[in-house]
C-alpha positions as CSV (number, residue, x, y, z in Angstrom):
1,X,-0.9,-13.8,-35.2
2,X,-3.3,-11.3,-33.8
3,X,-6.9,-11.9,-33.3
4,X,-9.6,-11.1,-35.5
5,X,-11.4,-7.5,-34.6
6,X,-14.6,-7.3,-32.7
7,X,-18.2,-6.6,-34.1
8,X,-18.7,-2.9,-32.8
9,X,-21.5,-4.1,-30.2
10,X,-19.2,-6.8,-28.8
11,X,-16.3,-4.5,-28.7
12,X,-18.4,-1.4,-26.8
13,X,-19.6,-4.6,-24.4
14,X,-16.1,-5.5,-24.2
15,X,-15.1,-1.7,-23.2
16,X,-18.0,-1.3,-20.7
17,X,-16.7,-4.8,-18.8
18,X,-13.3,-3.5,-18.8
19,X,-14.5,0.1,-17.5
20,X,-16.4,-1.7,-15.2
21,X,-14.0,-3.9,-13.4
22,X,-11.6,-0.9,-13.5
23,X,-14.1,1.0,-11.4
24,X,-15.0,-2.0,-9.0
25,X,-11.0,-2.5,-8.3
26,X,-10.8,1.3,-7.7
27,X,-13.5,1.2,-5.2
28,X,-12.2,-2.0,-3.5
29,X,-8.7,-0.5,-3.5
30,X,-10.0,2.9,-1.9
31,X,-12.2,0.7,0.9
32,X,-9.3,-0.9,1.5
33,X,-7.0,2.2,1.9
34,X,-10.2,3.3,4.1
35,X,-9.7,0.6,6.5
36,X,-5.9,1.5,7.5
37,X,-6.8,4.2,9.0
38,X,-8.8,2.1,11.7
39,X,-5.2,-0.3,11.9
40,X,-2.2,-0.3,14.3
41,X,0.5,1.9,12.3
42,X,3.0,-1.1,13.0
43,X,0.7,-2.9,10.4
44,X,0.4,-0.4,8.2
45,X,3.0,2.0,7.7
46,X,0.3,4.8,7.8
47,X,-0.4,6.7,11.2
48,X,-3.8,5.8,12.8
49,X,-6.4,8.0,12.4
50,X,-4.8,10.3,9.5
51,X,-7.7,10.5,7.7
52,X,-9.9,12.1,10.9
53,X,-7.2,14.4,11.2
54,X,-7.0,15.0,7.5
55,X,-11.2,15.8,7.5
56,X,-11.7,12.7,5.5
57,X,-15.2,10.7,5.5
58,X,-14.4,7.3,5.0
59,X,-16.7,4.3,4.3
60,X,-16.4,3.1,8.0
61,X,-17.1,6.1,9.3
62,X,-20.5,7.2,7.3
63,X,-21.3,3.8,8.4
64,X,-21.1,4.6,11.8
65,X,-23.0,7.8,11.6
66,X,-25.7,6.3,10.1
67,X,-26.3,4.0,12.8
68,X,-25.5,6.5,15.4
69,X,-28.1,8.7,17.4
70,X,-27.8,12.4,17.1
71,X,-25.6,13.2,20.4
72,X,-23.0,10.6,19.1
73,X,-23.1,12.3,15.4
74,X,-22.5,15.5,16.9
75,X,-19.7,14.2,18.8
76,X,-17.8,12.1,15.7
77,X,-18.7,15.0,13.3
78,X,-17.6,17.8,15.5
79,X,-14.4,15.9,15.9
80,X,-14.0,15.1,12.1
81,X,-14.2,19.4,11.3
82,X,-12.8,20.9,14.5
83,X,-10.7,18.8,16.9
84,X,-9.2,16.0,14.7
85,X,-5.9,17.2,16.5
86,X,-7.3,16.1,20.1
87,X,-5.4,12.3,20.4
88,X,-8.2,11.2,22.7
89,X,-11.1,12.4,20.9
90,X,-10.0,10.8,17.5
91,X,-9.3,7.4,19.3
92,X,-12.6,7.6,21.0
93,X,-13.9,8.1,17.3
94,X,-12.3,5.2,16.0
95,X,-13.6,3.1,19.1
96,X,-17.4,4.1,18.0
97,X,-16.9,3.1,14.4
98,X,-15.2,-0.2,15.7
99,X,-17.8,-0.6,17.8
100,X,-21.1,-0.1,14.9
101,X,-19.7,-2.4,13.2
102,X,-18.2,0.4,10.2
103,X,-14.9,-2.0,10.0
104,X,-17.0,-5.2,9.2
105,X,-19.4,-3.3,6.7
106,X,-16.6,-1.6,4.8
107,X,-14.6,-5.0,4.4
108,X,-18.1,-6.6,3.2
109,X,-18.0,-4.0,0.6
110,X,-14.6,-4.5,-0.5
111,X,-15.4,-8.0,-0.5
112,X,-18.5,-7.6,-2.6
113,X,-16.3,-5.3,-5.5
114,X,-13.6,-7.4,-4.9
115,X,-16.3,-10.0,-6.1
116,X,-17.7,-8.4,-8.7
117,X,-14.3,-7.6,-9.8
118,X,-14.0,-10.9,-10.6
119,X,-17.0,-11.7,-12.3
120,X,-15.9,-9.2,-14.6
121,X,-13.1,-11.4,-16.3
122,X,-14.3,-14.8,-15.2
123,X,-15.2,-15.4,-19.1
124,X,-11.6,-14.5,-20.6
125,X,-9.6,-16.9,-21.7
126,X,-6.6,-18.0,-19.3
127,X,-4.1,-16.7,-20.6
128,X,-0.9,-14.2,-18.9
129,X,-2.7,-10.9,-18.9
130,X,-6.2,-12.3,-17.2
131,X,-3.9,-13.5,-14.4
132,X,-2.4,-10.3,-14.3
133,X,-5.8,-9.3,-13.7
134,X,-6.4,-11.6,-10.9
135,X,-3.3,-10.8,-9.1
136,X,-3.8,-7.0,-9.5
137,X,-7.7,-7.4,-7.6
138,X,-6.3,-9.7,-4.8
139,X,-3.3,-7.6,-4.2
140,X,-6.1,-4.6,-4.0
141,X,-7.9,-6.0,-1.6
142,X,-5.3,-8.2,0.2
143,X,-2.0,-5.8,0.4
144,X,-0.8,-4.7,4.0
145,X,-0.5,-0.8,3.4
């Protein structure tokens, strides 16, 4: 027996939630992606540093030029457009965004969509698909590559 319809407002309410927890699982999922680039390939599957090479601006590393002076976001920014090639001077990259702290405030972002994420469904009823939900934000946020 299939439920009874929503009211139009409770349905377009319903829509926005579901919109919105789509989009916080999108971000948290993208973060996450973010941080591989910062990990050990053994861990990850994906080669360290690929998104510097690729010209990528990732969560971790606007982090880090925000909090860096001007002759260090010369440095990581000339790097980024025109010598993600040069081994040392990527690695010395991700050593500065280690270093400000870009790893821990891009996993305190995942964690806060991974949060409101969440939140988002914490007033459906349990039933199969709502822990299909669950399951789909940890893996998100919790998968190794």
């Amino acid at each position: 027996m299939l439920p009874e319809p929503l009211p139009p407002e409770q349905l377009q309410e319903q829509v926005k939630r579901f919109h919105d927890f789509g989009e916080a699982v999108g971000i948290a999922f993208q973060i996450k992606d973010d941080l591989f680039d910062y990990e050990q390939a053994e861990q990850t599957g994906k080669p360290r540093g690929i998104d510097i090479k690729e010209h990528k601006m990732t969560l971790p590393l606007i982090y880090t030029l925000n909090q860096s002076g001007s002759s260090d976001k010369r440095f990581i920014i000339n790097t980024v457009k025109s010598y993600s090639d040069d081994k040392k001077r990527v690695e010395q990259v991700i050593k500065m965004v280690m270093e400000a702290g870009g790893l821990v405030y891009a996993r305190d972002k995942m964690q806060h969509f991974q949060n409101q994420a969440f939140s988002l469904i914490e007033e459906l009823k349990a039933s199969t698909y709502k822990t299909s939900l669950i399951q789909l934000v940890r893996f998100t946020t919790e998968r190794n590559h």
